[in-house]
C-alpha positions in Angstrom: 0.0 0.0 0.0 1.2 3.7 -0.4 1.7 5.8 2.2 -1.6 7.8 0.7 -3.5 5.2 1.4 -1.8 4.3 4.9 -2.7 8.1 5.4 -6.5 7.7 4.5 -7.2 4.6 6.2 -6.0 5.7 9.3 -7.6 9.0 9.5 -11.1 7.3 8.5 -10.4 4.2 11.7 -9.6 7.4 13.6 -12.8 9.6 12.8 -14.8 6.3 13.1 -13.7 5.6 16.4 -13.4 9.3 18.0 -15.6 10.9 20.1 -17.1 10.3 23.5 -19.4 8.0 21.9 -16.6 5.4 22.2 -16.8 5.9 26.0 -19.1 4.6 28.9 -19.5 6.3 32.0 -18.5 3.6 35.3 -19.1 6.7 38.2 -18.4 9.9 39.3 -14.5 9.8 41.0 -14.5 13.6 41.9 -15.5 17.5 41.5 -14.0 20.9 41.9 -14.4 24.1 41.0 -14.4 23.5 37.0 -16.0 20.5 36.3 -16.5 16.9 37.3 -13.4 14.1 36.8 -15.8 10.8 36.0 -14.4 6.9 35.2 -14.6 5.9 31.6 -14.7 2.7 29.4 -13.8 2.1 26.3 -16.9 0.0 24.8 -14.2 -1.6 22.6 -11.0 -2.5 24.8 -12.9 -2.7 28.3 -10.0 -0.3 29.7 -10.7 2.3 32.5 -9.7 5.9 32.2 -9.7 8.9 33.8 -12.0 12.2 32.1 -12.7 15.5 33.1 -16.2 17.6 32.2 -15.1 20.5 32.5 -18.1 23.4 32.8 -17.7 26.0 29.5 -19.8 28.8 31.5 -21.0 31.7 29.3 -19.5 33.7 27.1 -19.1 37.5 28.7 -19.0 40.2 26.1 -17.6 44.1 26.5 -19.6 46.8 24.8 -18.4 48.4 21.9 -17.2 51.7 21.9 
């Protein structure tokens, strides 16, 4: 195979597989301030990871002059 094609099959396994949709939530391991730090698992390997939701808040604008 060329390298093109290396290229192009590993960006569409890649896109395919990215995302939180890839994830399931186990529980809630802790909160702060910014957000909430929850166990993960990967629906396809089974392993445990660590993720944090962090809180985007709202956008504050300054009036024009």
């Amino acid at each position: 195979r060329s390298s093109i094609e290396r290229e192009r099959s590993e960006v569409n396994w890649s896109r395919e597989r990215s995302g939180m949709e890839k994830y399931e939530p186990v529980r809630e391991i802790g909160s702060g301030n910014f957000g909430v730090a929850k166990l993960m698992r990967n629906r396809e390997t089974r392993e445990l990871v660590a993720m944090k939701f962090i809180e985007r808040g709202y956008r504050v604008r300054t009036p024009s002059i």
